[in-house]
C-alpha positions as CSV (number, residue, x, y, z in Angstrom):
1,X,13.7,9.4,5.8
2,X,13.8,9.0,2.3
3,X,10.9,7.8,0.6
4,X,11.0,4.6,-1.4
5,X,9.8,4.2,-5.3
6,X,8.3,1.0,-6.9
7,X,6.4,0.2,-9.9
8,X,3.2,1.7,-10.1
9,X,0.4,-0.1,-8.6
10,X,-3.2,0.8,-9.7
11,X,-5.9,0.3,-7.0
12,X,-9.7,1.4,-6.4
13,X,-9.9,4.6,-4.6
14,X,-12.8,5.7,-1.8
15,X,-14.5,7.6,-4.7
16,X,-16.5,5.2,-7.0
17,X,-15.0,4.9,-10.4
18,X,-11.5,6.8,-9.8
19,X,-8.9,4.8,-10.0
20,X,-5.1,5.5,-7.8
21,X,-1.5,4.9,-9.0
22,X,0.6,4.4,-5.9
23,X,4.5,4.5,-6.7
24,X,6.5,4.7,-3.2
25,X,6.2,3.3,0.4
26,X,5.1,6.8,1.2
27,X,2.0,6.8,-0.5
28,X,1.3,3.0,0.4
29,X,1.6,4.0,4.0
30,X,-0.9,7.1,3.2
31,X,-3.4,5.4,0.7
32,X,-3.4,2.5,3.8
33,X,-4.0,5.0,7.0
34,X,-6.2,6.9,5.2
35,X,-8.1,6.2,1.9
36,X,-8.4,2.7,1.9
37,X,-12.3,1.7,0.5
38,X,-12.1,-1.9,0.7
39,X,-12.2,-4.5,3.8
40,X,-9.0,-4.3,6.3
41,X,-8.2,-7.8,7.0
42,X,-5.2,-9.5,8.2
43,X,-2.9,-8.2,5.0
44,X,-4.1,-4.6,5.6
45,X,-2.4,-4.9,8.4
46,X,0.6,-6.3,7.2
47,X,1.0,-4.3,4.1
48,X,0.9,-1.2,6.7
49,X,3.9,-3.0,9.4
50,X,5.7,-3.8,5.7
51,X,5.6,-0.2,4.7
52,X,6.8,1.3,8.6
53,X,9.5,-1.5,8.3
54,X,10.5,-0.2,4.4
55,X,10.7,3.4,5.8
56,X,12.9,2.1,8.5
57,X,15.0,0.2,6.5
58,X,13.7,-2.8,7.2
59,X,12.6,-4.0,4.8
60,X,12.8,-3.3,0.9
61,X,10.2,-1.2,-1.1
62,X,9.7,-4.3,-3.2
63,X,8.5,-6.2,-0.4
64,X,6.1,-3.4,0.9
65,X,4.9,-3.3,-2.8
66,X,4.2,-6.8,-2.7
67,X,1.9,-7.4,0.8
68,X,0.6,-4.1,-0.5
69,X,-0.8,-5.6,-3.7
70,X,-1.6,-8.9,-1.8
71,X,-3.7,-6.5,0.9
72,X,-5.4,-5.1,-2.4
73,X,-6.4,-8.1,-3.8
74,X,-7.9,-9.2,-0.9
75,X,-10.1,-6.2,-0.4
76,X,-10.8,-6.8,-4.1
77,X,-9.5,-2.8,-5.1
């Protein structure tokens, strides 16, 4: 599997005041499983199934990027 690059994307991370630049699917899917400090609502979700499907091939790493930053916005990070 090769990983996917996009433009950066600058989000809040779990520790207060540090800010994260996430550039691929790879860390998308990570920063989603694992670090994310804000609510999970219905686009956490789907920014996570966008960035399996991007992995698979499914789907292109700009359209990962873009639920991803719609997920963000809605946890306000």
């Amino acid at each position: 599997m090769e990983n996917i690059y996009f433009k950066s994307v600058t989000v809040e991370s779990a520790q207060p005041g540090k800010l994260r630049n996430i550039s691929s699917v790879t860390k998308a899917a990570d920063f989603l499983a694992n670090e994310w400090p804000g609510k999970r609502g219905r686009l956490h979700g789907l920014a996570q199934q966008a960035c399996l499907e991007a992995e698979d091939g499914g789907a292109t790493g700009e359209m990962a990027r873009s639920v991803f930053v719609e997920a963000a916005k809605e946890a306000e990070i």
